[in-house]
N, C-alpha and C positions, 0 to 999 in steps of 0.2 A: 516477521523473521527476515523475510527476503531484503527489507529495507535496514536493518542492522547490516549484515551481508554488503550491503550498497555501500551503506557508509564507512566500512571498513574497508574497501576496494577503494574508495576515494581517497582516502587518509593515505592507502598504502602507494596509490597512485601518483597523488602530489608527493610523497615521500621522493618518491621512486625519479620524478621530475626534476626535485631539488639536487639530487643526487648526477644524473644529467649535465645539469649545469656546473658541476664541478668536473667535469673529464670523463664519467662513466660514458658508457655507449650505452643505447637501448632508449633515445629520448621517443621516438615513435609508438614503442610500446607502452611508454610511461603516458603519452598522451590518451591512446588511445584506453588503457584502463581508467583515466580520470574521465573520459568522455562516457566513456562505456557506464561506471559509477555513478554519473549523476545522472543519467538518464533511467537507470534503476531505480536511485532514487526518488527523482519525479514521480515513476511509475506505482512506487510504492506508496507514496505519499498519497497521489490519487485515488490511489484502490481505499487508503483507508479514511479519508474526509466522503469518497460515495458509501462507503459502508455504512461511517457514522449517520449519512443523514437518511440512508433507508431505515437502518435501527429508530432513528428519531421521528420519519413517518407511520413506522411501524406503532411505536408507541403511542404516538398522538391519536393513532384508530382503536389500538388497541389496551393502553392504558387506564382507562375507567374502567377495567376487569380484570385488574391484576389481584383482587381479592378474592377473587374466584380461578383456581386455576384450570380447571375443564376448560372453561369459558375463555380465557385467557388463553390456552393452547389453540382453540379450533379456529379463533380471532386472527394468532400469528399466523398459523397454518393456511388461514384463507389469505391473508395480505401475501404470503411466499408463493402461492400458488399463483394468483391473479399476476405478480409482478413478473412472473414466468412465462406466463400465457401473452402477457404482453408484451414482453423481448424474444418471442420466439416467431 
C-alpha cells in the first residue's frame, strides 16, 4: 500500500515540477516531494523483494508439508520464531 502511496507522490511531484518550469512558484517543494517519493518508493520496493524471499525460505523448509496443515502450521511457526530470535 505504502508503495502505491509513493508512486502517486511521484507522479504528483514531477507534475508539480513541470508546472514550475512554466512560472508557477513552489519549485523547492516540487523537488523535495519527487525526492521525498522515490525514496519511499525504494523503500517499499525493498520491504517487499525481502518479504518475497523469506516467504520463499519459508517454503523451501516448509513446503514438503503443505498436505498436512497441523504440520504445515508448527513448521511456519518455527521458521517465524527462529527468524525472530535471530534479528533480536
Amino acid at each position: 500500500m505504502g508503495g502505491l502511496f509513493a508512486l502517486i507522490g511521484l507522479v504528483l511531484g514531477i507534475i508539480a515540477l513541470v508546472k514550475t518550469r512554466k512560472g508557477a512558484g513552489g519549485k523547492g517543494m516540487a523537488i523535495a516531494g519527487v525526492v521525498l517519493s522515490s525514496i519511499s518508493l525504494l523503500i517499499a520496493i525493498a520491504v517487499f523483494l525481502i518479504g518475497i524471499f523469506f516467504v520463499g525460505q519459508m517454503m523451501e523448509s516448509c513446503g514438503h508439508l503443505v498436505n498436512n496443515e497441523v504440520l504445515f502450521e508448527r513448521c511456519v511457526e518455527g521458521q517465524t520464531s527462529s527468524l525472530m530470535m535471530e534479528n533480536s
